[in-house]
C-alpha positions, 0 to 999 in steps of 0.5 A: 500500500503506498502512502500518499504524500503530503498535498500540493497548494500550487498545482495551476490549473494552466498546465499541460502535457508535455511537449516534443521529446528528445522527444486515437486517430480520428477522421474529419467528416467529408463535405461533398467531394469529387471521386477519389477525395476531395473537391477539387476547388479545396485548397490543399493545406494545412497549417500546424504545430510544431512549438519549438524550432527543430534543433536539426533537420538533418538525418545523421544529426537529428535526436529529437521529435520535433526534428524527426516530425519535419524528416519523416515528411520530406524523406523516406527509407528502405521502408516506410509505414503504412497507416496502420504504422507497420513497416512496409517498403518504401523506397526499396521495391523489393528485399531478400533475406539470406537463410541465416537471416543476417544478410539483407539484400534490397533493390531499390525503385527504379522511379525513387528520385531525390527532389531535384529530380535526380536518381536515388541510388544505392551508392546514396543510402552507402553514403548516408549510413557511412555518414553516421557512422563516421566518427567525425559526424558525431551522430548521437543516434549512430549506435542503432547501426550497431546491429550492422558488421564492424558498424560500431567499431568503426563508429568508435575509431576501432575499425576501417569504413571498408569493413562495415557490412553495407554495399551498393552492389549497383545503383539499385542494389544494396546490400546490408550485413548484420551480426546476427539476426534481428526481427525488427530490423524491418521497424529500425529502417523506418527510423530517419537516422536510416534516411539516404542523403544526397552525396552531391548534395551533402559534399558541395555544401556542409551546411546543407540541411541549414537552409531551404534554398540548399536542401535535398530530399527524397519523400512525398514532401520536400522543403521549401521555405524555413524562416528560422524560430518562425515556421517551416513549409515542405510542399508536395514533391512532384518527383516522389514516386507516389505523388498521387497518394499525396493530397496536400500540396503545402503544410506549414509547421509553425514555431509557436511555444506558448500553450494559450497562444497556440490554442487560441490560434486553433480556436481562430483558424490559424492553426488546423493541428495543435498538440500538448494542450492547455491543461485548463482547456482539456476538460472543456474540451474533452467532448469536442470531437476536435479533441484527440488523445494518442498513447505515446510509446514513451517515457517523461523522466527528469535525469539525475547528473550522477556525477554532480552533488548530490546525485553521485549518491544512489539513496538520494536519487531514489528519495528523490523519485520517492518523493513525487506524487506521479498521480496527483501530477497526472490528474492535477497538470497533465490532465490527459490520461497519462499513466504513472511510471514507475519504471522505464518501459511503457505499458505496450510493448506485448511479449508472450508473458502479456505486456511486457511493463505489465510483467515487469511491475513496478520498481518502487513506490512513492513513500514520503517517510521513507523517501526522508529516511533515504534523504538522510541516510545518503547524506550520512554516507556523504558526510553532508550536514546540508544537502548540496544546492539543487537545481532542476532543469527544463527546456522552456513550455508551459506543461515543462514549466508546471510540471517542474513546479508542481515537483519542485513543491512536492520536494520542498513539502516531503523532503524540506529540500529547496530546489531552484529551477532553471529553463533554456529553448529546446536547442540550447537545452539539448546542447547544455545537458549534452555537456553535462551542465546541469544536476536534474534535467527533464527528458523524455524519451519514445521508442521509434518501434515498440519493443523495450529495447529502444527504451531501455538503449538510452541508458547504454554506457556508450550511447551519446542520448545517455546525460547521466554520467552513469555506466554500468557494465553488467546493464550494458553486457545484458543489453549487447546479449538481448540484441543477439538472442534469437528466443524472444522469450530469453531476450525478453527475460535479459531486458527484465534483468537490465531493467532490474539494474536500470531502477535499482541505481536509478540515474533517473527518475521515471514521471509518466508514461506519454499520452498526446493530446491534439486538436484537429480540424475536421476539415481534414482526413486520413491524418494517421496517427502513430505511437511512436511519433506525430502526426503524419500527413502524407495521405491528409486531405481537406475535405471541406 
């Protein structure tokens, strides 16, 4: 039985969800329409969301959801996903698989263009992936080729290009080796880190993916204008080889931060999509059927720096996640069905025991008394009689900045800790807690498939998304192993196991497991909306 902590008196009722994280889809009615759609005098736009200016939108170089939003429009992989969300073949026409299952062989679409009209080819995705793994490119997202022969020693300077497991056979034919075999390799694909770029493109300019005028693409959109921290426009690609499937000629992402002020703007017309809602305005809106709510397969954490005061100590940073009331902050500031986390994995991630968070359990309970008792025993290790000064960060949105509050009052009442906060834009941010300038910082982090491999990767040792300063030999050894166990039921036992160490050190403290609210417009259609990432439009249509 968990003993509920003492009450907040400062829980706004203006809060919200949260934003884009490094970080049910409905249809809108259809007026009278021509065959195949809409009519014909509609004009095909729409105009969303985005809050925060995209850090980069380059493949290689990309950590974060609102990035990958923009790229998942304007480039397509080998596969793609389909409405539904399930990997298909995009780019590639065709794949065979070699009998040991760890040789890919794929032919591309002799019709796959770049955006100037120019021939995708093989050559283009060798290029591409070799980019990110190129030590001197310095992708944070480099280690999910990892799965691919001698890919992670060259990323780490151990190894040469030339004995990395990927070939252009010919300009249509490419050819991928893996370590071992990997049944989800056909979901990691549809990833933009595994996106093709343009050699020409990419080698005549090193600021390519910086400006509209200089940018290459090969997906149903292509860029067209970005006017920087103000929007971001991508036009339908007359040169995509499925152009027809493609209704909207022009979507724009504008850059709005404020939660009332892009509500309002929804209100008014302005906007026809709008995410992470007002918190004040959810209830109202609740039986709106322009309301949405989308389960998000992803975690909304604040990281512990373990190797700043006071979080180099492993009892202090479990009295601190004991001491936050994760259901009053769902009901009370997010407001919109969030589940809370007590763990890293979200719920939905299905195994042969049932859902794998389900099996799991949780790591801990919130217990106020207890969560003081640990607070003082880890100070005791320390030699502390004050505890060092805290500072919690978190990069600027309104749901951010309630939800940091609403914290910061639940430590203040259960711990009699006094922590300051301190807020950055989303690019400053990433850059700042990439440098490790910083004791307590809020991420979220959403699996680019469902399976709790993804989830749990962001802790690896090695990998760059890991801010932390935490390593543990023995997490990321079960880890290497669960990625190369063919019996799924083993391989999910080694990712309970690896959990199991993740909470017990706790360099994080899980909040909440991901719930997305919108509003939409009902002027629009075949929006398809996915778990693991937002809104994509390339089958959208206005139909009045």
């Amino acid at each position: 039985m968990k003993k509920w902590l003492l009450p907040m008196s400062v829980l706004l009722a203006t809060s919200t969800a949260l934003a884009g994280c490094y970080g049910g889809g409905g249809e809108g009615e259809t007026s009278s329409s021509s065959e195949g759609g809409a009519s014909t005098d509609i004009k095909q736009e729409m105009v969303v969301n985005a809050m925060s200016e995209p850090p980069a939108i380059d493949p290689a170089l990309a950590t974060d959801t609102t990035s990958g939003w923009v790229l998942d429009h304007i480039f397509e992989g080998l596969y793609t996903r389909d409405k539904e969300g399930n990997p298909v073949l995009g780019a590639a026409s065709d794949v065979s698989v070699s009998e040991d299952g760890k040789t890919y062989t794929f032919k591309l679409r002799e019709d796959a263009k770049w955006s100037d009209g120019s021939p995708v080819t093989a050559g283009d995705f060798e290029y591409a992936w070799e980019r990110v793994l190129n030590p001197e490119t310095g992708s944070a997202f480099a280690f999910y080729l990892y799965y691919i022969k001698g890919a992670e020693a060259y990323n780490k300077g151990e190894g040469k290009v030339e004995d990395v497991g990927i070939k252009a056979v010919d300009d249509t034919t490419f050819e991928v080796e893996l370590n071992a075999p990997l049944g989800y390799f056909d979901s990691l694909l549809t990833l933009w880190t595994f996106y093709p770029v343009q050699q020409k493109a990419v080698e005549e300019n090193k600021n390519w993916a910086a400006e509209a005028d200089t940018y290459v693409s090969n997906g149903p959109f292509e860029m067209t204008e970005w006017q920087h921290d103000s929007n971001v426009v991508i036009e339908k690609n007359d040169d995509y080889y499925a152009k027809d499937e493609v209704k909207m000629e022009k979507v724009t992402f504008e850059l709005v931060n404020e939660a009332s002020t892009y509500y309002q703007m929804f209100k008014t017309g302005e906007l026809d999509l709008v995410m992470t809602l007002p918190t004040d305005v959810i209830a109202t809106e609740k039986e709106n059927p322009e309301y949405m709510e989308v389960p998000y397969y992803g975690t909304y954490m604040y990281m512990f720096n373990v190797e700043k005061e006071p979080f180099t100590n492993a009892k202090v940073r479990r009295a601190f996640a004991m001491a936050v009331d994760r259901q009053a902050l769902v009901e009370n500031v997010t407001q919109a069905g969030e589940t809370p986390a007590y763990a890293m994995v979200p719920t939905g991630a299905e195994t042969a025991e049932g859902d794998f968070r389900e099996a799991g359990g949780d790591y801990f309970e919130e217990n106020a008394e207890e969560a003081k008792k640990l607070l003082e025993e880890g100070m005791a290790e320390e030699g502390w009689d004050t505890l060092p000064e805290v500072t919690l960060m978190y990069n600027t949105l309104e749901s951010n900045k309630k939800m940091a509050e609403a914290v910061q009052e639940m430590l203040s009442a259960n711990l009699d800790v006094n922590v300051k906060l301190a807020n950055q834009e989303w690019g400053t941010y990433l850059e700042t807690t990439k440098q490790g300038n910083f004791q307590m910082a809020r991420m979220g982090w959403i699996g680019i498939f469902v399976d709790p491999v993804v989830n749990l990767d962001y802790y690896l040792g090695d990998s760059p998304n890991n801010r932390t300063g935490w390593v543990n030999e023995e997490f990321d050894s079960l880890m290497a192993d669960a990625k190369v166990e063919q019996d799924e039921n083993k391989r999910f036992e080694m990712l309970h196991q690896a959990e199991e160490i993740l909470m017990t050190d706790m360099p994080f403290m899980p909040v909440y497991f991901y719930k997305n609210t919108y509003m939409v417009s009902q002027d629009y259609e075949n929006i398809a909306y996915y778990v693991n990432r937002y809104p994509y439009l390339k089958w959208a249509e206005k139909t009045k």
